[in-house]
N, C-alpha and C positions, 0 to 999 in steps of 0.2 A: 557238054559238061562231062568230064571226068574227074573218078577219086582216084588219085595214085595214095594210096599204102604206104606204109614207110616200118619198120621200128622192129621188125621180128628177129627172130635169132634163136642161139641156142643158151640156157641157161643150166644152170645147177637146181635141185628144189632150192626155194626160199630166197633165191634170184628174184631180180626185177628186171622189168622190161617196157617200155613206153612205147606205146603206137602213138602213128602219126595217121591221120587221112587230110589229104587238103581236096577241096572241090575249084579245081581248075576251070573259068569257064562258069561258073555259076553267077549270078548277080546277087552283089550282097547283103540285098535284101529278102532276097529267097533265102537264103542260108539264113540269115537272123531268125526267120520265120518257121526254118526245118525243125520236123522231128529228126534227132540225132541217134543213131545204133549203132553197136557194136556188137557180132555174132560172130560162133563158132562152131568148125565142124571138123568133130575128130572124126579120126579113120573110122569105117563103119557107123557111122552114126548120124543122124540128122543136125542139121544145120540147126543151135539156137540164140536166142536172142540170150546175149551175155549182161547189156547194161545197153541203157536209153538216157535222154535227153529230151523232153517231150515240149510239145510247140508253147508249152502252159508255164516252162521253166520246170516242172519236176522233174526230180532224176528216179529212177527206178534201176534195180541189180539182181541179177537172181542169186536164189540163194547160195549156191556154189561158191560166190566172188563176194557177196558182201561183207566188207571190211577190209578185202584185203586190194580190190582194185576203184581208181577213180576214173567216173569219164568227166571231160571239161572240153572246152571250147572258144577258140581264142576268133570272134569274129570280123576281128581285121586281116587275120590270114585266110580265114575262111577253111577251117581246121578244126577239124574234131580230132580229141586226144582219149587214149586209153591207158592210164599207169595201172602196173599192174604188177602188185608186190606181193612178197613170201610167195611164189609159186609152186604150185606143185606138178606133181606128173600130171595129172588127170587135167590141168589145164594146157594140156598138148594140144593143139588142131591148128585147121588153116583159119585166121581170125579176118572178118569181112567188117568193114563198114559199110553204113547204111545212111542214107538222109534221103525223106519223103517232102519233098516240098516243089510249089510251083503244079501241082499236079501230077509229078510226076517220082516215079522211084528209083533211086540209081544206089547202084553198088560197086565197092569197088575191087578190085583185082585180087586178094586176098595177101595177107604174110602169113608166114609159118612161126609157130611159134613151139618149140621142143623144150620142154623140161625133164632132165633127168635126175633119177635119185641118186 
């Protein structure tokens, strides 16, 4: 199984920008069945959890992003999405996907994601 990443880049504040992750490789039942994540890690700082997808169908966001970003899931590509509007500086980092399922935990490659004022 691999997650290839997709969607980073450099914006403007208050830019948008949509991640992609697809799980290449995975059976599409284990995906149906994942918890879904999306995390970030700015320069110097720890790695955190941005917005979830949880095996129960809730979503969860931390407070930073909520409002202004969606995560969603398209499970015929087997793809988890993160739109992510009005950004600002402070949502600069390398943004990772996440999915826990099958037993097991796979991450993927990261994008960069630059916001400037």
């Amino acid at each position: 199984v691999q997650l290839q990443a997709s969607g980073g880049g450099s914006v403007q504040a208050g830019g948008s920008l949509k991640l992609s992750c697809k799980a290449s490789g995975m059976i599409w039942s284990v995906f149906t069945a994942s918890r879904l994540g999306w995390y970030r890690q700015a320069p110097g700082k720890e790695r955190e959890l941005v917005a979830e997808l949880t095996t129960s169908g809730s979503i969860n966001y931390q407070n930073p992003v909520k409002g202004r970003f969606i995560i969603s899931k398209d499970n015929s590509r087997k793809t988890v999405y993160l739109q992510m509007n009005s950004l600002e500086p402070e949502d600069t980092a390398v943004y990772y996907c996440n999915i826990e399922g099958g037993y097991r935990d796979y991450w993927g490659q990261g994008t960069l994601v630059t916001v400037s004022s």
